[in-house]
N, CA, C and O atoms as a GROMACS GRO file, in nm:
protein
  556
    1UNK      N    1   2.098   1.111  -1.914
    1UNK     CA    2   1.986   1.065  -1.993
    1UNK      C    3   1.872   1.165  -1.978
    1UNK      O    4   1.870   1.224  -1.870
    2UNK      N    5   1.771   1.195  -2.071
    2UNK     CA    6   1.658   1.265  -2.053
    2UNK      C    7   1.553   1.196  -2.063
    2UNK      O    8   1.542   1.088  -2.120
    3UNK      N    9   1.436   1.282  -1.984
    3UNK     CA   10   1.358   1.224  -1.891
    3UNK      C   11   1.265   1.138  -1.942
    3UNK      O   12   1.192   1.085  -1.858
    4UNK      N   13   1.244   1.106  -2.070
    4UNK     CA   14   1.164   0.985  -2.156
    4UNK      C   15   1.250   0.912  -2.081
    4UNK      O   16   1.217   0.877  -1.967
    5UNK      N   17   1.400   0.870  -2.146
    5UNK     CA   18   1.471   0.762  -2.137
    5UNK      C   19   1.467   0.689  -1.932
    5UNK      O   20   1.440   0.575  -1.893
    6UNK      N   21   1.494   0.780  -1.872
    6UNK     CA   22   1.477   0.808  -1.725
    6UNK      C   23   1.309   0.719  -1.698
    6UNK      O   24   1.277   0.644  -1.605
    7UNK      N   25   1.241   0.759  -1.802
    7UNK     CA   26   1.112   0.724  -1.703
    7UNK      C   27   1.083   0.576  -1.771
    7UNK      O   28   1.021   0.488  -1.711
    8UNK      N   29   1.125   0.563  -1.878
    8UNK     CA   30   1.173   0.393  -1.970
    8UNK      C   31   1.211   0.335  -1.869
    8UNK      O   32   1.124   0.273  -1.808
    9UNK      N   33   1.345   0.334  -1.817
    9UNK     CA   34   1.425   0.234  -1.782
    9UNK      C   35   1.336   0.187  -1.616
    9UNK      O   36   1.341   0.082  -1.552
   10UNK      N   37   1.253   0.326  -1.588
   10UNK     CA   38   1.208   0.322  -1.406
   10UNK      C   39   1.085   0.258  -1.439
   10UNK      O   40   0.988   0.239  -1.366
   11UNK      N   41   1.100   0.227  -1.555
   11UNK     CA   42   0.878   0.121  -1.604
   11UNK      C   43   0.769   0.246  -1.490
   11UNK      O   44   0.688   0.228  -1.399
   12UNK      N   45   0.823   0.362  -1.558
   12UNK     CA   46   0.696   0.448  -1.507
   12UNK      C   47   0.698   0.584  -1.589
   12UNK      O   48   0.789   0.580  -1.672
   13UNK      N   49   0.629   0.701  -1.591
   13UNK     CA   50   0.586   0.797  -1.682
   13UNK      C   51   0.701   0.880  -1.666
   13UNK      O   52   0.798   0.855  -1.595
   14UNK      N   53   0.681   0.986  -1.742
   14UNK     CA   54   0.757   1.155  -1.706
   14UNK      C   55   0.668   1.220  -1.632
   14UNK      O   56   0.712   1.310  -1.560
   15UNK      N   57   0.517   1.191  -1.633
   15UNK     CA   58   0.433   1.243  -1.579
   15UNK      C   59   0.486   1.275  -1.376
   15UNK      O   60   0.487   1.365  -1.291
   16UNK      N   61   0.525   1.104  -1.397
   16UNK     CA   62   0.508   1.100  -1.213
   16UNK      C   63   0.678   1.109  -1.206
   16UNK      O   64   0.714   1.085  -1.091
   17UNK      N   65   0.790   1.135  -1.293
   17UNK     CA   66   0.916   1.173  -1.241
   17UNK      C   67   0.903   1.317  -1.229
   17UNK      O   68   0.956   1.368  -1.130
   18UNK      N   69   0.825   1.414  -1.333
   18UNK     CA   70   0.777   1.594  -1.311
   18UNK      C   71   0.760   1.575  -1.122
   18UNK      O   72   0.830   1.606  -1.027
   19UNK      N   73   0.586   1.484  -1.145
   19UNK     CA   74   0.544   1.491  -0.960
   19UNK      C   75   0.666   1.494  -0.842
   19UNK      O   76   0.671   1.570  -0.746
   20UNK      N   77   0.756   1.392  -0.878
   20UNK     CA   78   0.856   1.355  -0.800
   20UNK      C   79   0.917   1.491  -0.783
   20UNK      O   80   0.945   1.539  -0.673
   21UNK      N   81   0.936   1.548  -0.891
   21UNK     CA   82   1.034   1.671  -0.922
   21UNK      C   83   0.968   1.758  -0.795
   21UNK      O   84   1.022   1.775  -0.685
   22UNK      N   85   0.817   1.818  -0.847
   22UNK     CA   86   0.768   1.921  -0.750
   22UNK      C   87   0.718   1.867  -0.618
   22UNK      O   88   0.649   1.929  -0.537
   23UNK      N   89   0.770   1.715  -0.605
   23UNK     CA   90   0.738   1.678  -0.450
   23UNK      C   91   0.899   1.737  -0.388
   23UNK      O   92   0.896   1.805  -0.286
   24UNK      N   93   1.033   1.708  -0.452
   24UNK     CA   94   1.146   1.781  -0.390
   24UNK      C   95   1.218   1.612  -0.413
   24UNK      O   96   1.339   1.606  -0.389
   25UNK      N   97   1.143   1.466  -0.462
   25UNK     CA   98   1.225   1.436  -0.425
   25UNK      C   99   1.317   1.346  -0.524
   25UNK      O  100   1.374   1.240  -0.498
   26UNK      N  101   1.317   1.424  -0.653
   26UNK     CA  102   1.381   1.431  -0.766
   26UNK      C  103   1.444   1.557  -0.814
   26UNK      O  104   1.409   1.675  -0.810
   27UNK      N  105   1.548   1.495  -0.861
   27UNK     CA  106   1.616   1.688  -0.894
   27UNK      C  107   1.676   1.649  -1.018
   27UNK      O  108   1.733   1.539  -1.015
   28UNK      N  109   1.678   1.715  -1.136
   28UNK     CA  110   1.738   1.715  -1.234
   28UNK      C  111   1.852   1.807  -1.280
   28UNK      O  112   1.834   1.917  -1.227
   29UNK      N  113   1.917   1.807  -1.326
   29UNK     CA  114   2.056   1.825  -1.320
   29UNK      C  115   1.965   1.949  -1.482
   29UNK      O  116   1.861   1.902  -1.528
   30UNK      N  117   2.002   2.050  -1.529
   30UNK     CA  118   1.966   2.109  -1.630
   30UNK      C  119   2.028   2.143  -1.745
   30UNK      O  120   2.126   2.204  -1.703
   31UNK      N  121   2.037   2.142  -1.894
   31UNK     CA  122   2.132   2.156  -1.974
   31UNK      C  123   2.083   2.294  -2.032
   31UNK      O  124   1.972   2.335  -1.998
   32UNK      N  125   2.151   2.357  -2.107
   32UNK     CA  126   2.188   2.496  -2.141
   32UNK      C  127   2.043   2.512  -2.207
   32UNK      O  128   1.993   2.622  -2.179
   33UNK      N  129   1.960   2.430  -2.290
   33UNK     CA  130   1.884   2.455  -2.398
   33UNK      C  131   1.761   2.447  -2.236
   33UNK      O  132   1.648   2.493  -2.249
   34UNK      N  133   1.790   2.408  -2.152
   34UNK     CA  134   1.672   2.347  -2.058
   34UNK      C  135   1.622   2.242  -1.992
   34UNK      O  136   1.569   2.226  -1.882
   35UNK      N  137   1.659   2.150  -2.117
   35UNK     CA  138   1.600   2.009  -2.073
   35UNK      C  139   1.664   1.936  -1.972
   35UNK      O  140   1.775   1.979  -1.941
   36UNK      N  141   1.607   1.795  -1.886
   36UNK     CA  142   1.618   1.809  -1.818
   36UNK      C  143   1.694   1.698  -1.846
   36UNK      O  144   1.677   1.620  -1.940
   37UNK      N  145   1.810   1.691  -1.730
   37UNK     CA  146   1.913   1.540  -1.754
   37UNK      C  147   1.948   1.450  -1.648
   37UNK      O  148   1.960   1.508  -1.540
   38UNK      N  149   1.970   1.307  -1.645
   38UNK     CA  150   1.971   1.274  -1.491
   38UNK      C  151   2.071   1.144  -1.500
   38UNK      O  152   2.096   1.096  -1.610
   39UNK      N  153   2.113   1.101  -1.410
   39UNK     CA  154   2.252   0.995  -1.426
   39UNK      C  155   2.181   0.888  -1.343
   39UNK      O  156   2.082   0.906  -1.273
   40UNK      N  157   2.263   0.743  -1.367
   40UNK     CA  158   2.262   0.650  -1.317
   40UNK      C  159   2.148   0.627  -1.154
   40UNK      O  160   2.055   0.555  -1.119
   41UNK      N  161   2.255   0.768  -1.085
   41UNK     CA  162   2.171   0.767  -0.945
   41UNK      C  163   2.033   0.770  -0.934
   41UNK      O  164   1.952   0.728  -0.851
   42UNK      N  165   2.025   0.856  -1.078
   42UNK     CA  166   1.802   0.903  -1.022
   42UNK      C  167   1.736   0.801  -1.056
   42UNK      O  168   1.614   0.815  -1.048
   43UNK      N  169   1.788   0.660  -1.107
   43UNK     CA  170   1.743   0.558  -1.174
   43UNK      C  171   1.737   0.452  -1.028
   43UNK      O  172   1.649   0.375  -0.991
   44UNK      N  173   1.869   0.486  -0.967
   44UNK     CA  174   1.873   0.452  -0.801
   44UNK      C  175   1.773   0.463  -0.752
   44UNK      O  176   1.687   0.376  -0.743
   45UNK      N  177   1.767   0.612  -0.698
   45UNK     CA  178   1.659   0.682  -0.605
   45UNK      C  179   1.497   0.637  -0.670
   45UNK      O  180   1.400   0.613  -0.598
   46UNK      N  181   1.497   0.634  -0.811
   46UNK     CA  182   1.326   0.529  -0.873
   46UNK      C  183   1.319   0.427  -0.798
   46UNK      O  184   1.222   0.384  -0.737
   47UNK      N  185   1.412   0.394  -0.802
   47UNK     CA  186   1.393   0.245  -0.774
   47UNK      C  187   1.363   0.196  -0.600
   47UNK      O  188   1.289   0.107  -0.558
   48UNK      N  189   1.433   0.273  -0.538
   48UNK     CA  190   1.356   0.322  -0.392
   48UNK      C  191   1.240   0.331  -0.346
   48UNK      O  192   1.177   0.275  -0.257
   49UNK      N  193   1.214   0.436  -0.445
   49UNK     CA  194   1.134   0.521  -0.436
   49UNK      C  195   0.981   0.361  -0.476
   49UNK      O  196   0.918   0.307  -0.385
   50UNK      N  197   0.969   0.337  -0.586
   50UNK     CA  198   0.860   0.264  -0.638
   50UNK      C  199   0.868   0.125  -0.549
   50UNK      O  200   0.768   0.056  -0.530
   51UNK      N  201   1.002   0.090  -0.494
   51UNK     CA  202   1.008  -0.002  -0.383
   51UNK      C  203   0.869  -0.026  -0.272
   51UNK      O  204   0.780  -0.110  -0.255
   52UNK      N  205   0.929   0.146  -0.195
   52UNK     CA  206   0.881   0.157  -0.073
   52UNK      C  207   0.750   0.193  -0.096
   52UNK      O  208   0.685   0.188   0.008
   53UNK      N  209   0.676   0.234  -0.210
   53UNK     CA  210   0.542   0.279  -0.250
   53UNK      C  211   0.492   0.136  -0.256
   53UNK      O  212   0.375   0.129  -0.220
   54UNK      N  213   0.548   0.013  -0.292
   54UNK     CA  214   0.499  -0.113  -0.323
   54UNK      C  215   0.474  -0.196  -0.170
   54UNK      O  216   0.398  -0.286  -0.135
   55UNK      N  217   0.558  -0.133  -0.113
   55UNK     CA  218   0.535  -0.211   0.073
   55UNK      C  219   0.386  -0.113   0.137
   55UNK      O  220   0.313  -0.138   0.233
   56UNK      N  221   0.382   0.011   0.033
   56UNK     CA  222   0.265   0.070   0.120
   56UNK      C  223   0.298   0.198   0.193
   56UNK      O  224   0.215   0.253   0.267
   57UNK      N  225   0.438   0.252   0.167
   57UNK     CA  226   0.507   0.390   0.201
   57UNK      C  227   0.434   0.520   0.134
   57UNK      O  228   0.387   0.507   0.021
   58UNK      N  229   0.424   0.642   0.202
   58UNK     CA  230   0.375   0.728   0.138
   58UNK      C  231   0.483   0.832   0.111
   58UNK      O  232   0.595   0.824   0.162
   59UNK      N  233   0.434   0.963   0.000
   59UNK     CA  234   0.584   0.979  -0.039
   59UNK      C  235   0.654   1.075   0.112
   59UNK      O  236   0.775   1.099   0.122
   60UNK      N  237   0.592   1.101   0.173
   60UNK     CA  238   0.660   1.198   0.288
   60UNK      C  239   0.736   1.086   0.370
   60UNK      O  240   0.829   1.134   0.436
   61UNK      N  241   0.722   0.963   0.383
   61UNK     CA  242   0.758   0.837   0.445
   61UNK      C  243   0.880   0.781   0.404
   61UNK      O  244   0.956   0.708   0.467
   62UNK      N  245   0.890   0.838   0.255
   62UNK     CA  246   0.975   0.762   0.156
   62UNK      C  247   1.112   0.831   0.190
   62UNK      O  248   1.213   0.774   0.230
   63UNK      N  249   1.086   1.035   0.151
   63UNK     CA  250   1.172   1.157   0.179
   63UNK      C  251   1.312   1.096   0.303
   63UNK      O  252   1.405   1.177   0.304
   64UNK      N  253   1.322   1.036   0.350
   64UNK     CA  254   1.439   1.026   0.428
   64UNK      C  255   1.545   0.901   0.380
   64UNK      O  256   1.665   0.876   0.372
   65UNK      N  257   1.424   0.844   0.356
   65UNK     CA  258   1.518   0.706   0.248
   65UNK      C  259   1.622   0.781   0.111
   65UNK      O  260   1.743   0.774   0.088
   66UNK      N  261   1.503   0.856   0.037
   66UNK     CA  262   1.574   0.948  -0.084
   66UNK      C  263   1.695   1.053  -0.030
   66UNK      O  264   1.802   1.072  -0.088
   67UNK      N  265   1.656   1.106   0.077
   67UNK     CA  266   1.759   1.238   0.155
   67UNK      C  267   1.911   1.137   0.172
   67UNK      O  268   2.022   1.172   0.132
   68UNK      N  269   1.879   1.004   0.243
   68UNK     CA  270   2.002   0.951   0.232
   68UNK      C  271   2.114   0.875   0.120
   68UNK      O  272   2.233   0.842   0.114
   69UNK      N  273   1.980   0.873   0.032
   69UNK     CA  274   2.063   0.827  -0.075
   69UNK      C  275   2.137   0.961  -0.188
   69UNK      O  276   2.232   0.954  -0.265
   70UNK      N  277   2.061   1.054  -0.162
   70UNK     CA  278   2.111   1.195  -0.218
   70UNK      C  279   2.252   1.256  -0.173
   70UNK      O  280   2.335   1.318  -0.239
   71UNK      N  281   2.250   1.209  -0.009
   71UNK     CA  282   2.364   1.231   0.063
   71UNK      C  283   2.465   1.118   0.048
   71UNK      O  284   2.541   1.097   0.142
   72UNK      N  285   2.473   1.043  -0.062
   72UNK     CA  286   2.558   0.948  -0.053
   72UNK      C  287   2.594   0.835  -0.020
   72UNK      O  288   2.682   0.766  -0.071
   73UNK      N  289   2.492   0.803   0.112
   73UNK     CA  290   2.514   0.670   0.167
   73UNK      C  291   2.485   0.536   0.041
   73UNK      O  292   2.414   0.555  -0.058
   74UNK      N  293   2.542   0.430   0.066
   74UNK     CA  294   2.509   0.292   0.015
   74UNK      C  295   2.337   0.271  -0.002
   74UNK      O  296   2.285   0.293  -0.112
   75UNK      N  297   2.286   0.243   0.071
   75UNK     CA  298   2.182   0.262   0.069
   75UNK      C  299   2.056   0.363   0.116
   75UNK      O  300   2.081   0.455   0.195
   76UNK      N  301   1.948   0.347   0.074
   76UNK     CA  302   1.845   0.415   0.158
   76UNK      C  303   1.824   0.428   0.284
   76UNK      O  304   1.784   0.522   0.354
   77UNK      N  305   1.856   0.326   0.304
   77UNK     CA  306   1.814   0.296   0.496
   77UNK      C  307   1.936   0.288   0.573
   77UNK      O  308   1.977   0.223   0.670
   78UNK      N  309   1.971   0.359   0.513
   78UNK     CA  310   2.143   0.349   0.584
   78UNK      C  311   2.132   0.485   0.723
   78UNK      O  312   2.185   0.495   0.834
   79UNK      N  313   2.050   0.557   0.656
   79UNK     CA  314   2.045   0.670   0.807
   79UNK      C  315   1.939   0.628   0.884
   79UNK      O  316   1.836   0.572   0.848
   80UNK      N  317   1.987   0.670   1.026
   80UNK     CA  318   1.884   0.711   1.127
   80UNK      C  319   1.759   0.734   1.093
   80UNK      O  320   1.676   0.653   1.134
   81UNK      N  321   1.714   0.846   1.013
   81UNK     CA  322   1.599   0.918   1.010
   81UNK      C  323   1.463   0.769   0.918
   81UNK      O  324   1.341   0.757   0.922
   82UNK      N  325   1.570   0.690   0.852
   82UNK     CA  326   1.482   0.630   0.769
   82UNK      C  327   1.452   0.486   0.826
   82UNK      O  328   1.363   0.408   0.792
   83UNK      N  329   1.559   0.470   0.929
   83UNK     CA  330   1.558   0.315   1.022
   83UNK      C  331   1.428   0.347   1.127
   83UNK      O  332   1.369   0.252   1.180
   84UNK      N  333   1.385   0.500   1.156
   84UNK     CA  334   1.274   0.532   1.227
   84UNK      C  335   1.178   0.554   1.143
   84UNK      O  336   1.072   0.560   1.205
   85UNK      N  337   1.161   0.570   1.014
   85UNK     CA  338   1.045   0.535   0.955
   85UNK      C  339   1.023   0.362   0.960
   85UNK      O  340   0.920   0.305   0.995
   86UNK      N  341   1.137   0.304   0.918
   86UNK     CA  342   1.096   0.165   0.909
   86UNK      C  343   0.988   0.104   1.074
   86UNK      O  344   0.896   0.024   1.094
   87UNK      N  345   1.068   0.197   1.156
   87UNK     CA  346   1.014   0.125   1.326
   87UNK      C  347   0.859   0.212   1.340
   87UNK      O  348   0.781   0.173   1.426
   88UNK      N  349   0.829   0.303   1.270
   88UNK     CA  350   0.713   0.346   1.285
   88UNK      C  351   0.621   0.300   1.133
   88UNK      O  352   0.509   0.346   1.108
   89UNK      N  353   0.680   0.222   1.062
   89UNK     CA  354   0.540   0.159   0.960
   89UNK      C  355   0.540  -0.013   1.013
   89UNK      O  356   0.451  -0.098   1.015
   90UNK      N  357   0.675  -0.015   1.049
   90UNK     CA  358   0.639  -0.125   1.154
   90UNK      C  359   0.531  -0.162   1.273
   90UNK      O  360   0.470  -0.268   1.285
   91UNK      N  361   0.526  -0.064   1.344
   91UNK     CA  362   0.406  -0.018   1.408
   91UNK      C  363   0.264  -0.040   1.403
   91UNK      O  364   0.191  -0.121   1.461
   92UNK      N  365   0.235   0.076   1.301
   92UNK     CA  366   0.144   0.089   1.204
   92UNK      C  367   0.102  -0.056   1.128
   92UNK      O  368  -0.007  -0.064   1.072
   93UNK      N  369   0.171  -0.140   1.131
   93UNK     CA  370   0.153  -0.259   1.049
   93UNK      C  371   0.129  -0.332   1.151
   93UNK      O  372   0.031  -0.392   1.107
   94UNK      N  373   0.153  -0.396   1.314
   94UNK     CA  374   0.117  -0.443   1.400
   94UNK      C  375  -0.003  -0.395   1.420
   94UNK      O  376  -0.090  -0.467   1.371
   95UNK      N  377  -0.050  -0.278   1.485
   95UNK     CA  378  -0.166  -0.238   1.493
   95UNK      C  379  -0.276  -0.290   1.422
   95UNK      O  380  -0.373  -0.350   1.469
   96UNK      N  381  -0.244  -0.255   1.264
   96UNK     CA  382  -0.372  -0.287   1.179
   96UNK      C  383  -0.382  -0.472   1.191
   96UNK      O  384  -0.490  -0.528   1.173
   97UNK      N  385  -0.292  -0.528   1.213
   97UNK     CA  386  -0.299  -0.702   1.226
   97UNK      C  387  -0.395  -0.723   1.305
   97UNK      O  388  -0.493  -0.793   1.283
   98UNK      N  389  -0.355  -0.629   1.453
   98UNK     CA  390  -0.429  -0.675   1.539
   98UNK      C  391  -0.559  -0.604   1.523
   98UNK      O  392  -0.639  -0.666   1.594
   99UNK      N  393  -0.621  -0.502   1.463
   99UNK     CA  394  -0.747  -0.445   1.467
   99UNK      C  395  -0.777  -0.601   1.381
   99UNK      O  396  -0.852  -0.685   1.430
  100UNK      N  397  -0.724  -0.617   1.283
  100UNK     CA  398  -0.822  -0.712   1.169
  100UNK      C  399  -0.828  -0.855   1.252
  100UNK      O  400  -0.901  -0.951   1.226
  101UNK      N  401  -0.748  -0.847   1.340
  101UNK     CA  402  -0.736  -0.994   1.423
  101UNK      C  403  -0.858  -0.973   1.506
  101UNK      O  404  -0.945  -1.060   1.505
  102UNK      N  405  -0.871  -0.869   1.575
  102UNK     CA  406  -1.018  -0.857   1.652
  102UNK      C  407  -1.162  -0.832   1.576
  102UNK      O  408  -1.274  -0.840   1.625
  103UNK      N  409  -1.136  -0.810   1.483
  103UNK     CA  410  -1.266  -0.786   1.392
  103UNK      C  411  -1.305  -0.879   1.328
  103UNK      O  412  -1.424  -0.889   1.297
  104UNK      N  413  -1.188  -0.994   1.284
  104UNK     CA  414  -1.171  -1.157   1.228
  104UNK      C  415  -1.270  -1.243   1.332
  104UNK      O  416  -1.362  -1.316   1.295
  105UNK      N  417  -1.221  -1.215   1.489
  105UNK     CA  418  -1.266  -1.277   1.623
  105UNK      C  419  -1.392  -1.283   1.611
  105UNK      O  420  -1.455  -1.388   1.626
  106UNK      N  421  -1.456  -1.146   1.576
  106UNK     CA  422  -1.603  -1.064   1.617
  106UNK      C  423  -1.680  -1.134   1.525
  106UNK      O  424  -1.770  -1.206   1.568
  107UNK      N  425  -1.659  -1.124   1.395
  107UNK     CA  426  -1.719  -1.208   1.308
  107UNK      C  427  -1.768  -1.316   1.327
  107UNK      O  428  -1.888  -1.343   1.333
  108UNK      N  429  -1.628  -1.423   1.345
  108UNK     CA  430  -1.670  -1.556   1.346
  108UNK      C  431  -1.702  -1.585   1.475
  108UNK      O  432  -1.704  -1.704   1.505
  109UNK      N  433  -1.733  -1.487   1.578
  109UNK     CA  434  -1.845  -1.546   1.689
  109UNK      C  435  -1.991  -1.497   1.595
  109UNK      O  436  -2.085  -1.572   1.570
  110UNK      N  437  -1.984  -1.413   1.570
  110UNK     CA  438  -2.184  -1.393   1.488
  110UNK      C  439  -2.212  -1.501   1.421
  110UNK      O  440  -2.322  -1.554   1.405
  111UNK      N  441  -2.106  -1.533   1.380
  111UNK     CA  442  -2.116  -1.634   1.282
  111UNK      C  443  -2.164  -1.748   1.317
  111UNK      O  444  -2.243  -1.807   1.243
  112UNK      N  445  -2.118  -1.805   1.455
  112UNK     CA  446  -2.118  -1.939   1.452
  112UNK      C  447  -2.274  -1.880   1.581
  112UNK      O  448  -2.366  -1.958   1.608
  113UNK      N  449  -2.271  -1.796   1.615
  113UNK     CA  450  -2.417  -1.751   1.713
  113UNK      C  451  -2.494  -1.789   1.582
  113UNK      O  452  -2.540  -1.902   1.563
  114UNK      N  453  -2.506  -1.677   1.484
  114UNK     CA  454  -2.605  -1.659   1.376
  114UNK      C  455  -2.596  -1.872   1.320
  114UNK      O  456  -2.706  -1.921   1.346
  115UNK      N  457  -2.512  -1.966   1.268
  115UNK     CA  458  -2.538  -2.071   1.305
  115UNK      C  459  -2.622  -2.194   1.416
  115UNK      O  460  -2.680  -2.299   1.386
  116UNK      N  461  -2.603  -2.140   1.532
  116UNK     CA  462  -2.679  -2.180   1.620
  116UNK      C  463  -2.784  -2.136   1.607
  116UNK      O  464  -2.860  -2.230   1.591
  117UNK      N  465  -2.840  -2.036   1.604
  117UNK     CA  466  -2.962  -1.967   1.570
  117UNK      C  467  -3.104  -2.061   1.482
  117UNK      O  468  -3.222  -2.091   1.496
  118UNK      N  469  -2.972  -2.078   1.376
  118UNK     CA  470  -3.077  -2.098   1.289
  118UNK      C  471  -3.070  -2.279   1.288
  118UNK      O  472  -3.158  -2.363   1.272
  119UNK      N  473  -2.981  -2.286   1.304
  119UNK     CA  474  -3.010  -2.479   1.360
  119UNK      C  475  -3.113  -2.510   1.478
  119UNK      O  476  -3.174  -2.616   1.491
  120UNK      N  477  -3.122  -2.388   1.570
  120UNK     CA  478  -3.256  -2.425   1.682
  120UNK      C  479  -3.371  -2.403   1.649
  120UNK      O  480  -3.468  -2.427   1.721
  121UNK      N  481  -3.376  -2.351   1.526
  121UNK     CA  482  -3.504  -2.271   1.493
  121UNK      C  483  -3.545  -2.300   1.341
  121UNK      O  484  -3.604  -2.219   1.269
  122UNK      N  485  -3.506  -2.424   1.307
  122UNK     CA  486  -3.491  -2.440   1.158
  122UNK      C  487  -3.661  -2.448   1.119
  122UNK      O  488  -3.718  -2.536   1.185
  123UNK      N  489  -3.714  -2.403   1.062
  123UNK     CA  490  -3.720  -2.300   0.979
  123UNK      C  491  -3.704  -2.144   1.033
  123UNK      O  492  -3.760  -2.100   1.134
  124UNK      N  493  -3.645  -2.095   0.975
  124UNK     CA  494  -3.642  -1.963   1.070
  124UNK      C  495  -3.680  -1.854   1.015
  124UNK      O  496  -3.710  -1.757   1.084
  125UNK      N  497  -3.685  -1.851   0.855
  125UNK     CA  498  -3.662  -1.721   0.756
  125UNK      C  499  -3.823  -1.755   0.721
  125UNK      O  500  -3.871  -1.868   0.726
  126UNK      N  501  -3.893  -1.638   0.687
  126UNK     CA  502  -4.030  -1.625   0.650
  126UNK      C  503  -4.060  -1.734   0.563
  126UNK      O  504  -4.136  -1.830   0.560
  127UNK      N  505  -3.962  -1.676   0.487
  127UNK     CA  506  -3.952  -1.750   0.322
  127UNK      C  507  -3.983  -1.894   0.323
  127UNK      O  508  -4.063  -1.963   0.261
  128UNK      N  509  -3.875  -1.922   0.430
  128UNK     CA  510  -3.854  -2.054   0.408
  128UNK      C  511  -3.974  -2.162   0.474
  128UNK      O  512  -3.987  -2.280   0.438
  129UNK      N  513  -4.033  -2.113   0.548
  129UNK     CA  514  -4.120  -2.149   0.688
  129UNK      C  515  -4.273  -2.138   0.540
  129UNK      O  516  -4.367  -2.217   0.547
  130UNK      N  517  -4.266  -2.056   0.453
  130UNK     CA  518  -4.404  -2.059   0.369
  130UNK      C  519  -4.383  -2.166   0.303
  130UNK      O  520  -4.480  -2.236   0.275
  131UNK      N  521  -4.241  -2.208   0.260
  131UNK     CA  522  -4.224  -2.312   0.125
  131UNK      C  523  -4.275  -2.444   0.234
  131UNK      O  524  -4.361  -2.522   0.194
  132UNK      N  525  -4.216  -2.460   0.370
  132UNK     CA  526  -4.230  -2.565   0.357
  132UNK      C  527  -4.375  -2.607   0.446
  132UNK      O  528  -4.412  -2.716   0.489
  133UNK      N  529  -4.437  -2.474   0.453
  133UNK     CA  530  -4.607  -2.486   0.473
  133UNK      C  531  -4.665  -2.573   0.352
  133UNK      O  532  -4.715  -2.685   0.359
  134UNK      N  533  -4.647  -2.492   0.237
  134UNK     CA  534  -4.667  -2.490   0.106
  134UNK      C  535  -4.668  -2.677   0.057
  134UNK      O  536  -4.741  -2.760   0.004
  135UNK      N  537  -4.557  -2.666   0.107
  135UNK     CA  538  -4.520  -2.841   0.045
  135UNK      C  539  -4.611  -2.938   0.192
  135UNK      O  540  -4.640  -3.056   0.168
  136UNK      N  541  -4.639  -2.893   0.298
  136UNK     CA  542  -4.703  -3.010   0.378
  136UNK      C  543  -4.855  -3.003   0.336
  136UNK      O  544  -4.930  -3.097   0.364
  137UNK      N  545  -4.900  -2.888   0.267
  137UNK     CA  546  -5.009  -2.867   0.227
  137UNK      C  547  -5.075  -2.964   0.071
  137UNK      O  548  -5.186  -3.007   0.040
  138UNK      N  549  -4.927  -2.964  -0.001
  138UNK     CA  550  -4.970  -3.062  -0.139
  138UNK      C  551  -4.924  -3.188  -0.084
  138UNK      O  552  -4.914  -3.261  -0.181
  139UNK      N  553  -4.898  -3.240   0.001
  139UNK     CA  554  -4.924  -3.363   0.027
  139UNK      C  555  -5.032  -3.442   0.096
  139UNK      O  556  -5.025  -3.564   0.102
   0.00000   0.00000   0.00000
């Protein structure tokens, strides 16, 4: 198929199957006049490919998933090299839980301080302390 039809069926451009091309991790097969032609598999390897971009993979992250499916295996994650990407965005994905889990923590102590605060001290804000000058004054 050529590369309109290729980038139809992958619900994405020719623009970003070219990118793929000069990232290394698309290859097109070439016909005599030039153009470019591609089978069943590169429709595979899209589909990988826009997978692991959707979990949050970058494309150098992706490169071992595609290397194994280029080499034949059943799937992407069928080699070594790509079962250690999975254990290192695994990682990467614990980490950030727990940064947002401690920053979640940090918050809702200001929060409930900045609450106390202003329940001991009600009126507390300029603003608010003039209005209700303001109103003991018209009565």
């Amino acid at each position: 198929m050529r590369i309109g039809q290729l980038a139809e069926r992958a619900g994405t451009t020719t623009r970003t199957l070219r990118y793929y091309e000069t990232r290394g991790l698309l290859r097109a097969e070439r016909t005599t006049n030039g153009y470019r032609t591609y089978g069943e598999e590169h429709l595979r390897l899209l589909q990988q490919i826009r997978t692991l971009q959707a979990f949050g993979f970058g494309l150098e992250e992706i490169r071992p998933f595609v290397e194994c499916l280029q080499a034949g295996h059943p799937a992407g994650d069928s080699c070594p090299a790509s079962l250690e990407v999975y254990r290192r965005k695994l990682a990467e994905l614990d980490d950030g839980i727990a940064r947002l889990r401690e920053v979640r923590a940090q918050i809702g102590a200001q929060l409930a301080r900045a609450e106390q605060e202003r329940a001991a001290a009600e009126p507390r804000c300029a603003f608010t302390a003039h209005q209700t000058e303001e109103g003991e004054k018209s009565t």
